[in-house]
Kinemage of the C-alpha trace (Angstrom):
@kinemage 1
@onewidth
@group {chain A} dominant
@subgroup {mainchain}
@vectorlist {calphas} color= white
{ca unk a 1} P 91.076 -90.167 87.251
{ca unk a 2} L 91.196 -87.714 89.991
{ca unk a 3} L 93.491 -89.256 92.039
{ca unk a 4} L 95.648 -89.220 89.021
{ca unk a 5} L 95.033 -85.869 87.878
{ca unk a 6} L 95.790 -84.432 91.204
{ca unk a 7} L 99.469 -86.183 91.891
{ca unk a 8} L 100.422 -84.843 88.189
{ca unk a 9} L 99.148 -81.536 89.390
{ca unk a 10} L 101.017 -81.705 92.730
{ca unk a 11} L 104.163 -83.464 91.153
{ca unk a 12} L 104.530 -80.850 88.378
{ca unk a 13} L 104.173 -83.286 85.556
{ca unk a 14} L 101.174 -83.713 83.346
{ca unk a 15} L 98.955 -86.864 81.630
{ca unk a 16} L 99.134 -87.009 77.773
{ca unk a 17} L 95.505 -87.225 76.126
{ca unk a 18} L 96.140 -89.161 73.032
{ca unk a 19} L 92.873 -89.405 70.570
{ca unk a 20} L 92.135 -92.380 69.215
{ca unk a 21} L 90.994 -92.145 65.509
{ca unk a 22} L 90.682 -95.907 65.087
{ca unk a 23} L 91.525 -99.566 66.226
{ca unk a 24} L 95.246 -99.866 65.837
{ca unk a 25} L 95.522 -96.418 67.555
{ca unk a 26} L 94.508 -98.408 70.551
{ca unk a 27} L 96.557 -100.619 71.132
{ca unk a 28} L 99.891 -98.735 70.146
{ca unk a 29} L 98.916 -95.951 72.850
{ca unk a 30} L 98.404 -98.891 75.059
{ca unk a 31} L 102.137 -100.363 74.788
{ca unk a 32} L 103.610 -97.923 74.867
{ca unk a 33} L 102.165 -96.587 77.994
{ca unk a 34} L 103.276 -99.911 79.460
{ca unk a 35} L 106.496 -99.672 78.512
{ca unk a 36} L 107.148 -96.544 79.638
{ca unk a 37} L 105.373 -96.685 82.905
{ca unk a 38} L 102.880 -94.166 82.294
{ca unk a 39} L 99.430 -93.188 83.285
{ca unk a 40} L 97.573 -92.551 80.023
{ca unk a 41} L 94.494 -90.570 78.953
{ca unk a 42} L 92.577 -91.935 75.749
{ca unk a 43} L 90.465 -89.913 74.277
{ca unk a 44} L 87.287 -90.129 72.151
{ca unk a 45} L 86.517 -86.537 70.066
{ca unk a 46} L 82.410 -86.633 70.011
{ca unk a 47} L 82.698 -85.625 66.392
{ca unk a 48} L 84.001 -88.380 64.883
{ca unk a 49} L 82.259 -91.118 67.833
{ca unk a 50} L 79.475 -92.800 65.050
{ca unk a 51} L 82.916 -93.155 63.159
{ca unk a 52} L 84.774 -95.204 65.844
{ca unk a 53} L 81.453 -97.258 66.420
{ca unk a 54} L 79.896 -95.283 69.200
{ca unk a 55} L 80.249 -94.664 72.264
{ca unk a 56} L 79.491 -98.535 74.007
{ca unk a 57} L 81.324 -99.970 71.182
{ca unk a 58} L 84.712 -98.009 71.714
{ca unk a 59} L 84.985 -98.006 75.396
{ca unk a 60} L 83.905 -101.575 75.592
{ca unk a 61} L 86.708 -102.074 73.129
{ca unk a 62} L 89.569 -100.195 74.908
{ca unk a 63} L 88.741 -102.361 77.986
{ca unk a 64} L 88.833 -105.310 76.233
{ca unk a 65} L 92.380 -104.263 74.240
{ca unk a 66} L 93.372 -103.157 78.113
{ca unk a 67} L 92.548 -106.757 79.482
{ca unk a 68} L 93.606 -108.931 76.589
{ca unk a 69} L 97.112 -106.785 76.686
{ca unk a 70} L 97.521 -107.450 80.435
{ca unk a 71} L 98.159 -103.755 81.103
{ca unk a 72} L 98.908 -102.650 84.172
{ca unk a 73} L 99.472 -98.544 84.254
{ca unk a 74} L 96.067 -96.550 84.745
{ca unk a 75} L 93.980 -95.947 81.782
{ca unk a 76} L 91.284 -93.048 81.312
{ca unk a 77} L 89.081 -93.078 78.638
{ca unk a 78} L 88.121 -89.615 78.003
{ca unk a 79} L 84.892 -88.174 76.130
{ca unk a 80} L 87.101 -85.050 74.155
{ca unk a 81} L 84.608 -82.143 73.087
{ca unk a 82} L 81.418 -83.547 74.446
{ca unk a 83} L 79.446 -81.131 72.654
{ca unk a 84} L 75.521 -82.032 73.806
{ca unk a 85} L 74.584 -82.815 77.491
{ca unk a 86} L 73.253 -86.121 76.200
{ca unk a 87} L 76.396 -87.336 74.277
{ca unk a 88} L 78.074 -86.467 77.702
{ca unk a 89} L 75.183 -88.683 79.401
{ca unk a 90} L 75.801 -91.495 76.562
{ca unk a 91} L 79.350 -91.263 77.285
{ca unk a 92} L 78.729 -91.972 81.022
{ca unk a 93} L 76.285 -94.663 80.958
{ca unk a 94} L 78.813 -96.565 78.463
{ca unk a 95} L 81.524 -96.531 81.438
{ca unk a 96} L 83.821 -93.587 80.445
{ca unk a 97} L 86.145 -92.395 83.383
{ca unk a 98} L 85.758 -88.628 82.426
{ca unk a 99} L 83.789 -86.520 80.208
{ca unk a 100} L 84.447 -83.154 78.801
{ca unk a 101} L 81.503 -81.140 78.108
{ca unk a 102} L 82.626 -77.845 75.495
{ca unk a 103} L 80.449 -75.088 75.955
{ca unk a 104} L 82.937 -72.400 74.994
{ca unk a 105} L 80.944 -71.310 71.931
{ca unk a 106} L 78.173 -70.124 74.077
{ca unk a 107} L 77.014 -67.588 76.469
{ca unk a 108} L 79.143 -67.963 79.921
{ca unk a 109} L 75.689 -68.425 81.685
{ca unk a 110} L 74.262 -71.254 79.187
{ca unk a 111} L 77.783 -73.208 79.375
{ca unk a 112} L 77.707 -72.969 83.470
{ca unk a 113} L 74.327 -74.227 83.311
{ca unk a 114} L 74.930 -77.100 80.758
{ca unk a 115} L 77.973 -77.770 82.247
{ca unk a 116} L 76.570 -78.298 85.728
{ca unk a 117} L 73.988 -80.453 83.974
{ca unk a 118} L 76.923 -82.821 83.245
{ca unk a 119} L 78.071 -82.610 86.255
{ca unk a 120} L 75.682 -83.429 88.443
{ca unk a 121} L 75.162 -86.733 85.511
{ca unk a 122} L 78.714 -87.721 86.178
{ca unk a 123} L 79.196 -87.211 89.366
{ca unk a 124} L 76.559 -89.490 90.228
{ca unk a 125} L 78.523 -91.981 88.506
{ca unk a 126} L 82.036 -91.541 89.773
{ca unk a 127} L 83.059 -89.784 85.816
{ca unk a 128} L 84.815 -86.396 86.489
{ca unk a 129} L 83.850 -83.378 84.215
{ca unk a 130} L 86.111 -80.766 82.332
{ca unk a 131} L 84.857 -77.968 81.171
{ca unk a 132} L 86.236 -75.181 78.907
{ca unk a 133} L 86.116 -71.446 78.470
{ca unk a 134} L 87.170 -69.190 75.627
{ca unk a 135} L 87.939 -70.503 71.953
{ca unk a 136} L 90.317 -73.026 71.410
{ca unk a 137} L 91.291 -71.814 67.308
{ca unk a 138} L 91.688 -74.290 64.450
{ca unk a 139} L 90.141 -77.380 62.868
{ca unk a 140} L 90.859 -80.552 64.530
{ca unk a 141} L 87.683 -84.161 63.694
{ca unk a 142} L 85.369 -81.327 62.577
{ca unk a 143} L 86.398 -78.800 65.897
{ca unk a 144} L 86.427 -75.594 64.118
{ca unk a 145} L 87.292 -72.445 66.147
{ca unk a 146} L 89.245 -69.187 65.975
{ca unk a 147} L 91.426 -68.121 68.880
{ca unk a 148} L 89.549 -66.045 71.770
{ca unk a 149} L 91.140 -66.276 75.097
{ca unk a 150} L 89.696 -67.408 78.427
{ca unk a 151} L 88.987 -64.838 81.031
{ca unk a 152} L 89.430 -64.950 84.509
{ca unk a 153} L 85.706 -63.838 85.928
{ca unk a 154} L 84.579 -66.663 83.131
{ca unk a 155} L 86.616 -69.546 84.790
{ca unk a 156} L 86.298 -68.795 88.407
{ca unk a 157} L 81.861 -68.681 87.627
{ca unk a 158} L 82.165 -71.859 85.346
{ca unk a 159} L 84.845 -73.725 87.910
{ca unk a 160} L 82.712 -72.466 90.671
{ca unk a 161} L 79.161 -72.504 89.989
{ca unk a 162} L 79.178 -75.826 87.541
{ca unk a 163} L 81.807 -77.847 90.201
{ca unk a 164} L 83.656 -79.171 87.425
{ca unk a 165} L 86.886 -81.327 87.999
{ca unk a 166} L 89.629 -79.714 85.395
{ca unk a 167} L 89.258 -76.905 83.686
{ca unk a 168} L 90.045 -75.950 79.586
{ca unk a 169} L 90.947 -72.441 79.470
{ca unk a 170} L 91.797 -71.129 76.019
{ca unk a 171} L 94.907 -69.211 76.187
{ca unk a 172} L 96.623 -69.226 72.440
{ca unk a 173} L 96.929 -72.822 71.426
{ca unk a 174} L 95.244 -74.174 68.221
{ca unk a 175} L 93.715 -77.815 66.995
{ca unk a 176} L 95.520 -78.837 64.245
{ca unk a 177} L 98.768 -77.117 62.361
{ca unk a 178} L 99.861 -73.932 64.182
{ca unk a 179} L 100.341 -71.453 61.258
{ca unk a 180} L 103.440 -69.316 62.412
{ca unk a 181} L 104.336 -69.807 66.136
{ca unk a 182} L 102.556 -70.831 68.773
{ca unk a 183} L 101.944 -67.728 71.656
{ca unk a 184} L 100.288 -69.504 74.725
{ca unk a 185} L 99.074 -66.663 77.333
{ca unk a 186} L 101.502 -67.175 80.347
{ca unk a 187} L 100.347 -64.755 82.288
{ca unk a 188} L 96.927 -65.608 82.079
{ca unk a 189} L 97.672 -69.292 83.255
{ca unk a 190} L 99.045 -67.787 86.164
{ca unk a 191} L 96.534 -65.821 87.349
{ca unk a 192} L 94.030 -68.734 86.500
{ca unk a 193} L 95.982 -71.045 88.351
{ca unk a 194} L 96.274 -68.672 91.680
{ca unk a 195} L 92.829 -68.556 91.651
{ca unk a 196} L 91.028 -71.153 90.672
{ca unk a 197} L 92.970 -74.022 92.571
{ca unk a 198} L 91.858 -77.569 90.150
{ca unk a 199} L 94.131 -79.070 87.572
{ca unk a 200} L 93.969 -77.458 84.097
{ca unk a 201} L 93.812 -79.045 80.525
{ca unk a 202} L 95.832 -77.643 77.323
{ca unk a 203} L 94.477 -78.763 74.220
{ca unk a 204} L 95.744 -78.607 70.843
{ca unk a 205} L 99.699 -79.517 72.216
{ca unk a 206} L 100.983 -80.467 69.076
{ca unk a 207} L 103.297 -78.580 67.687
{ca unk a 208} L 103.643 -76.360 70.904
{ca unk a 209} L 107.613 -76.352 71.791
{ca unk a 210} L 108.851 -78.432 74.727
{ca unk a 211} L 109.959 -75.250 76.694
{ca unk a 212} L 106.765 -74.286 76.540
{ca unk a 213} L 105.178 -77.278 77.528
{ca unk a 214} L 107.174 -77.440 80.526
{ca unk a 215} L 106.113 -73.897 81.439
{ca unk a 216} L 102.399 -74.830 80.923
{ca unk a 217} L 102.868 -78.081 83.713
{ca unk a 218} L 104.471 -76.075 85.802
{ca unk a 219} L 101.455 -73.078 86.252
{ca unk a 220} L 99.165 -75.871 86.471
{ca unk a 221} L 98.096 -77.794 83.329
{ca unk a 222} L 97.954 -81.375 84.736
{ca unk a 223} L 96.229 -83.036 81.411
{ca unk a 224} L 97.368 -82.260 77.707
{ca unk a 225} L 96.164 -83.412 75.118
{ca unk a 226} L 97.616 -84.596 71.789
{ca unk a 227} L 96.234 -85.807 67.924
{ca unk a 228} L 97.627 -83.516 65.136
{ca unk a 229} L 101.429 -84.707 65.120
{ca unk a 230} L 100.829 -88.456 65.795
{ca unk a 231} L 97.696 -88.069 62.955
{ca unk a 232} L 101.065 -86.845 60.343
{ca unk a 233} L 103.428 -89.489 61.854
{ca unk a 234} L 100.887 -92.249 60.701
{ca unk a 235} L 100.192 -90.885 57.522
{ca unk a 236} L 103.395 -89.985 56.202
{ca unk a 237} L 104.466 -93.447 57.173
{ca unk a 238} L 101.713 -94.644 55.063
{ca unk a 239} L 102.308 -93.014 52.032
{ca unk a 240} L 105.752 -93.666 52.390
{ca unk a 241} L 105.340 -97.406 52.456
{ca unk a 242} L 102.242 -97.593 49.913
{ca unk a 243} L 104.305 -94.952 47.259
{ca unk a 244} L 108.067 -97.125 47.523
{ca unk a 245} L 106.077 -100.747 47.090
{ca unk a 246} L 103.135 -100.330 44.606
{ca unk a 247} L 102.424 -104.247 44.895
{ca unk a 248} L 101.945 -104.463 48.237
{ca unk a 249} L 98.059 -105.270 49.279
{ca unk a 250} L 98.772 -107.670 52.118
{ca unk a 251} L 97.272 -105.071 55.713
{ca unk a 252} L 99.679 -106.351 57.703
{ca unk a 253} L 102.421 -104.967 56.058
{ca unk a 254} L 101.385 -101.900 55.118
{ca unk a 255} L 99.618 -100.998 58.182
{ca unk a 256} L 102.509 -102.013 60.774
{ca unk a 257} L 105.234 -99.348 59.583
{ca unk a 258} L 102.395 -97.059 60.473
{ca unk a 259} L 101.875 -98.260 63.783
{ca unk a 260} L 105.337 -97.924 64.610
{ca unk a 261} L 105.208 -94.570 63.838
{ca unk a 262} L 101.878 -93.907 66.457
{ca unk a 263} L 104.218 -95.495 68.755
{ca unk a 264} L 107.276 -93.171 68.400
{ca unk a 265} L 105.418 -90.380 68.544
{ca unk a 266} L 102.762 -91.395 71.403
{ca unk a 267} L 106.567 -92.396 73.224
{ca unk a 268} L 108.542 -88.837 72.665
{ca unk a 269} L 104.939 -87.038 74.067
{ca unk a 270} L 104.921 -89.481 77.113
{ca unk a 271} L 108.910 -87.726 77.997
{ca unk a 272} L 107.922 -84.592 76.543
{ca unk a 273} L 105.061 -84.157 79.278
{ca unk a 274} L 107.324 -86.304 81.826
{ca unk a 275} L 105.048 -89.278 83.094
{ca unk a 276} L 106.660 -91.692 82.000
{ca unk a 277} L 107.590 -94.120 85.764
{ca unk a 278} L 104.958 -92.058 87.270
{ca unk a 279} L 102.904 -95.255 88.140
């Protein structure tokens, strides 16, 4: 993933992070990565693993969906909001490419040390760490937070003393809905990203405007990561389909409108963060 991570950096473009909140979620994200000649992030929240089957069960699965689907454009699977040292360890022994380890909700000196923990796990093992400062606000698979921005001593100690690979900083975005607009700390990304020179992560994208999107790859955010607006897509399709045919019981056909919609969405977020013929 570095090597990745680091041309979407230098190239001013940035890899989507779509969560995968079950099987079919899988393989849509999968095509439509192909198609559109993307690299693609896939990622696992630690909330809501023993849901997906845990952690050997879903990577093994995404390689398998990868293989049996002949794909051919790089795929990361992602540990999202690793929130014990020994999920993160789980996570690495199972074969994931990258693990994020979220330690924003304690002391900066207990999430440098845990975080370095990680680190020195992963890095043993070819995974790359991200690590996170500040409050990300919301509620997003059982994330709860309220807004609290990153500050600058607090990334340059975690980014520096825990040698993490990409960095989470907190600056105004939200899991889940936004409630009113979205107001994403430019200035703060800038100074982050003249200091502290690794790729940065934005979480909680949905629902952030395009122009701003474009502002966050440019001042460094190299990885974003998406959930909330594909999550609606596939459930209003749902509902749709299950409330105009009250008969219908056969998967199949109520599942694959549904799909289609993961797909549109997972396809406008692929332009939107401008990867797509980046392989």
């Amino acid at each position: 993933m570095n090597t990745f991570i680091h041309k979407a950096k230098t190239e001013h473009y940035a890899i989507p992070q779509i969560n995968v909140n079950g099987l079919i979620w899988i393989e849509c994200i999968l095509k439509v990565a192909e198609k559109t000649r993307s690299p693609i992030i896939l990622g696992t929240t630690d909330k809501i693993i023993d849901f997906l089957g845990g952690y050997d069960f879903i990577c093994k699965t995404i390689r398998n969906k990868i293989e049996s689907m002949n794909i051919t454009v790089p795929v990361i699977i992602h540990l999202d909001h690793g929130l014990t040292v020994e999920g993160c360890k789980k996570a690495v022994d199972a074969g994931y490419d990258s693990v994020m380890f979220d330690g924003s909700k304690l002391p900066i000196e207990e999430n440098i040390e845990l975080t370095k923990q990680v680190v020195e796990y992963a890095h043993k093992n070819n995974v790359i760490v991200e690590g996170e400062v500040g409050a990300i606000g919301g509620n997003e698979d059982g994330v709860i937070g309220n807004v609290q921005y990153a500050k600058l001593e607090d990334c340059i100690n975690l980014a520096q003393k825990a040698h993490i690979d990409t960095l989470a900083p907190a600056l105004g975005s939200v899991h889940g809905k936004y409630k009113g607009e979205p107001n994403l700390g430019f200035k703060e990304m800038k100074e982050i990203q003249e200091t502290i020179d690794i790729p940065l992560v934005l979480h909680g994208a949905s629902g952030i405007s395009d122009e701003d999107l474009v502002k966050a790859i440019k001042l460094g955010h190299a990885k974003i990561n998406f959930n909330t607006e594909i999550n609606i897509a596939w459930s209003n399709e749902l509902r749709e389909v299950l409330t105009n045919d009250k008969s219908l019981f056969n998967p199949q056909q109520i599942l694959n409108p549904s799909k289609k919609a993961i797909e549109r969405t997972v396809e406008s977020i692929i332009y939107k963060c401008q990867s797509n013929g980046k392989v």
